[in-house]
C-alpha positions as CSV (number, residue, x, y, z in Angstrom):
1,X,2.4,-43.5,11.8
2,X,2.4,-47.0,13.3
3,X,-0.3,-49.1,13.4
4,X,-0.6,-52.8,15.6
5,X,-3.4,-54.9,15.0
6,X,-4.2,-58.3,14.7
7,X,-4.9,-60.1,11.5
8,X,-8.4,-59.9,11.4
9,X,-8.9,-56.6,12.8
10,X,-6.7,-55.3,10.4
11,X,-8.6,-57.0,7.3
12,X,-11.7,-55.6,8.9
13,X,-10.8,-52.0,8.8
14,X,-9.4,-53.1,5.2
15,X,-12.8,-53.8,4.4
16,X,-15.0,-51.6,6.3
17,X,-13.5,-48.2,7.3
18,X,-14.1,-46.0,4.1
19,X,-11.2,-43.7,4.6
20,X,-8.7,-46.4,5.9
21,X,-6.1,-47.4,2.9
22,X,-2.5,-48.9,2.9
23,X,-1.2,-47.3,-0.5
24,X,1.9,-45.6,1.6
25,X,2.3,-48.8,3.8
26,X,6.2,-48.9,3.9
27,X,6.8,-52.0,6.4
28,X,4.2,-55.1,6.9
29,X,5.4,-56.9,10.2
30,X,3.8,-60.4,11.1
31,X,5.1,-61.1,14.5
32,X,4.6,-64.8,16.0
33,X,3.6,-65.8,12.8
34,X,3.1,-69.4,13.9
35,X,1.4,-68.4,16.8
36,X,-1.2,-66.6,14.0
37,X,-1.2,-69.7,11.8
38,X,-2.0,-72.3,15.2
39,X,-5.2,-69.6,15.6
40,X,-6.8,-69.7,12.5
41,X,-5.5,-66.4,11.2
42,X,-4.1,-68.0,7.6
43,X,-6.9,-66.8,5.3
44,X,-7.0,-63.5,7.2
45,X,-3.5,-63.2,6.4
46,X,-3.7,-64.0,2.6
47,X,-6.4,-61.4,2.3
48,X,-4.5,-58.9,3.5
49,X,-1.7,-59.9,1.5
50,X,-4.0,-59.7,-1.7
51,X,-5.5,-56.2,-0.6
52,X,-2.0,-54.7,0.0
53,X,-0.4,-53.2,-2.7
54,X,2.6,-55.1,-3.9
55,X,6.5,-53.9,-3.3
56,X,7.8,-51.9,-5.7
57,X,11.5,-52.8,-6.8
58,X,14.5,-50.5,-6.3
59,X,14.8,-48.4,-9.3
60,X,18.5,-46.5,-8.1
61,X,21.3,-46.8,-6.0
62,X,20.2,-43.5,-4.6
63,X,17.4,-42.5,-1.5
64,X,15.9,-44.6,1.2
65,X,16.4,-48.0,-0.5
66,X,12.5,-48.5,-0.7
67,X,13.1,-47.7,-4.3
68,X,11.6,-44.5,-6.0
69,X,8.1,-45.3,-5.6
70,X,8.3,-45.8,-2.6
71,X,7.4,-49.6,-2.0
72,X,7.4,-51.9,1.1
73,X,9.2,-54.2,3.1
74,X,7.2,-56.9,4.5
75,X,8.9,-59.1,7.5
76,X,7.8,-62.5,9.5
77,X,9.2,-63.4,12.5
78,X,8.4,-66.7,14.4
79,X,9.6,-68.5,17.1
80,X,9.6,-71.6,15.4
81,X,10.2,-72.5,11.8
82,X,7.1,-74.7,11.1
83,X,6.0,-75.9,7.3
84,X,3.4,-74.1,7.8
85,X,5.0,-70.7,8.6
86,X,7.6,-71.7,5.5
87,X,4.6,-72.3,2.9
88,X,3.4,-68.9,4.4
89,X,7.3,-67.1,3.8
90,X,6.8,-68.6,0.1
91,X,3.8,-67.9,-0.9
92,X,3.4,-64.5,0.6
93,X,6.7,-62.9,1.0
């Protein structure tokens, strides 16, 4: 399943949608991340950081390289490399 939303829909369905829950989430994508930032969308962003659950580390050499339990890959991408969108890479990522 793939699902595109923007930060704050995304926290809202987080929030609001009983049945709507991220424990198999395998990839987080934050495209034009300082595009996000410029709008506003930073404390949406950290809550959904803080709501997700956290990467699990690789446990064996063997499988999809998620590690055994699964876990998840999170990636920003930006157009430009702003303090902002750096502070965001460090304290998030």
């Amino acid at each position: 399943n793939i699902l595109i939303a923007t930060p704050g829909r995304l926290l809202q369905h987080m929030d609001e949608t009983p049945y709507f829950h991220c424990d198999d989430l395998r990839i987080l994508v934050f495209d034009e991340a300082d595009r996000m930032l410029d709008m506003g969308f930073r404390s949406a962003i950290d809550a959904i950081m803080q709501n997700i659950p956290q990467p699990q580390t690789a446990t064996s050499s063997e499988g999809d390289g998620m590690g055994s339990s699964g876990g998840r890959q999170t990636l920003l991408f930006s157009a430009t490399q702003t303090r902002s969108v750096r502070d965001l890479a460090r304290l998030n990522l």
